[in-house]
C-alpha positions, -999 to +999 in steps of 0.1 A: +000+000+000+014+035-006+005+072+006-026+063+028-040+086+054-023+087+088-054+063+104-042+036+078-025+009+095-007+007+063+007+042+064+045+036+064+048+055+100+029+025+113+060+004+122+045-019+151+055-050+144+021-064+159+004-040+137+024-054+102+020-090+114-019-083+114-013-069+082+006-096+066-020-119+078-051-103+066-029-097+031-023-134+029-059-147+040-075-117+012-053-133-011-064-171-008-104-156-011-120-171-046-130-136-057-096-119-054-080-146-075-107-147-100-100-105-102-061-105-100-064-137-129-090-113-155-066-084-145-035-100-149-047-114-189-061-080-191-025-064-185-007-092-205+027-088-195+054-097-223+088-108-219+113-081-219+087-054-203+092-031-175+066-033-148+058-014-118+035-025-088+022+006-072+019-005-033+029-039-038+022-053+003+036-084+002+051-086-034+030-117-046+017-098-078+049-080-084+065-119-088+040-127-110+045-092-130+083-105-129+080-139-140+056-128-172+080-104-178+114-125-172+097-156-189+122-172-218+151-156-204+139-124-210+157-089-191+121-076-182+120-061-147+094-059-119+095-034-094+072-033-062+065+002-047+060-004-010+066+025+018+058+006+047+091-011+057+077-041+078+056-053+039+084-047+019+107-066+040+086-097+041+083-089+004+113-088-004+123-119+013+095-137+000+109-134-033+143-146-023+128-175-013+109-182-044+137-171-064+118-142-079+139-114-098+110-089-086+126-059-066+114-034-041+114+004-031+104+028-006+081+053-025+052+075-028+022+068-050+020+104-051+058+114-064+064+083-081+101+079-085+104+072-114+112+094-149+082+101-175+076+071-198+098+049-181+073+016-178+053-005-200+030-021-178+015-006-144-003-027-115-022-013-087-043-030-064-062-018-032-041+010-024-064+041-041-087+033-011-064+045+012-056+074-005-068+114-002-059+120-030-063+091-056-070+113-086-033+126-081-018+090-081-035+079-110-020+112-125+014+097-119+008+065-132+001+079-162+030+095-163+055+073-161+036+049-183+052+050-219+028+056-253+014+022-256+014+013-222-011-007-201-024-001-166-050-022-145-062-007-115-084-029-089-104-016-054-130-020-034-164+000-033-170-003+003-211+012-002-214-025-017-205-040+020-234-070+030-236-085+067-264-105+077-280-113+095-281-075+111-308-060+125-326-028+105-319-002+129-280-009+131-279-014+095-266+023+089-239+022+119-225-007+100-223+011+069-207+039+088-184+017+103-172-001+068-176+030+046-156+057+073-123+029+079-110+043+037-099+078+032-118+071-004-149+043+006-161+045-033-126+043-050-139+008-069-164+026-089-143+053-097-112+036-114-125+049-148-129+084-143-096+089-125-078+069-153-097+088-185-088+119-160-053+108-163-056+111-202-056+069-202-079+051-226-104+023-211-101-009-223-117-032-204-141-032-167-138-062-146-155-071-107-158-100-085-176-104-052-156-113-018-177-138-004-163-143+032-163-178+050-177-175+085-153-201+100-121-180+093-119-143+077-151-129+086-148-135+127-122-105+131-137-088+106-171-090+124-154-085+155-133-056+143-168-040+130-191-042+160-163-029+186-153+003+163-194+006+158-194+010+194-164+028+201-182+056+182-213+055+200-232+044+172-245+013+187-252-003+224-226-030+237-265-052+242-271-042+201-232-059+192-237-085+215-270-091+199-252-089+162-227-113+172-249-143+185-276-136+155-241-140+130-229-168+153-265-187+146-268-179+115-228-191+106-238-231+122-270-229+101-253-220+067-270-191+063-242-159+074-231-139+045-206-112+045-192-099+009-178-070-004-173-064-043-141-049-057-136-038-094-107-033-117-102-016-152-077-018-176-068+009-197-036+019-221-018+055-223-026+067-264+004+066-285 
């Protein structure tokens, strides 16, 4: 993740190493869900990558797309190169050595999705995943995408929309405090829906639109998730400890009898800079 707001935990002052382990965690169990791999897999043939390119991987967490990037453009023998952009120390040090151990050629830098550091035209492919969510100001990110992207150059861009957040069972009148909760944790809640417009902004051309839905199992991902939920919904006064305690036995019921649902739905476009 790159240039977030300071109440990010992925803001790269956030150097607790409790806080990047819960990171690193929630990174890895986001990227075993069905939905995300469906996305990342339309986005990645979207992109196609070509031996011999130069990529970039604008807040690349924990590297595992900027591998892929490095393999697609390493494959054959090829001199492509992969670089990850990744400010917060703690992810780009497990990313790094994640790709030592898988004997990835994808590097890593400490950077700013704001003041990319990087010269104009300088890459063929870009990646960016997640991290305009966490941005104030996204619209000026994109802006440097584009500009380091050479004439011909593709980009894919994925996010969530969090206004598309569904947990239920929930009572009606704590339905809006939940949406509070999920919509206020992103500097930019809505950033899914507006990949397009910041990227034709940019002076990129839309190729191609692309979503999936997160479906969350109740058994692993969604218990801290629903935990993290109801406590901050309280925290903020906008519902009774008796109304999260009710939430959490009506989700708990609901999980043994197969009927919980929690989902979210992210979106990616692909787009190229004119030649």
């Amino acid at each position: 993740m790159t240039a977030p707001r300071p109440t990010s935990a992925f803001h790269a002052a956030n150097t607790d190493p409790s806080v990047t382990d819960r990171l690193i965690a929630a990174l890895d169990v986001q990227a075993a869900n069905h939905g995300v791999r469906r996305l990342r897999a339309w986005a990645h043939a979207s992109l196609a990558a070509r031996p011999g390119e130069r990529a970039l991987d604008v807040g690349a967490g924990t590297g595992s797309e900027t591998q892929v990037l490095a393999a697609a453009v390493g494959a054959d023998g090829a001199d492509g190169t992969a670089v990850g952009l990744e400010p917060h120390a703690g992810l780009r040090a497990v990313a790094e050595q994640r790709a030592a151990d898988e004997g990835s050629r994808a590097r890593f830098l400490d950077g700013d999705a704001r003041a990319l550091p990087l010269p104009d035209a300088d890459v063929d492919l870009v990646w960016c995943e997640r991290v305009l969510q966490h941005l104030t100001e996204p619209d000026r990110a994109v802006a440097e995408m584009a500009r380091v992207l050479r004439p011909g150059g593709r980009i894919v861009l994925l996010d969530t929309d969090w206004a598309t957040f569904v947990l239920h069972p929930a009572a009606p009148e704590i339905r809006p405090a939940l949406a509070a909760v999920t919509q206020g944790t992103a500097a930019t809640p809505d950033a899914g829906r507006r990949l397009a417009g910041w990227l034709t902004g940019a002076g990129l051309a839309v190729d191609a639109h692309g979503c999936d839905v997160l479906l969350h199992d109740a058994r692993s991902v969604s218990r801290p998730i629903v935990r993290g939920i109801g406590a901050a919904a309280v925290g903020r006064g906008l519902i009774t400890e008796e109304q999260r305690d009710r939430l959490y036995a009506d989700l708990e019921a609901a999980a043994e009898q197969n009927a919980f649902h929690l989902s979210v739905t992210m979106f990616a476009v692909a787009a190229h800079r004119p030649s």
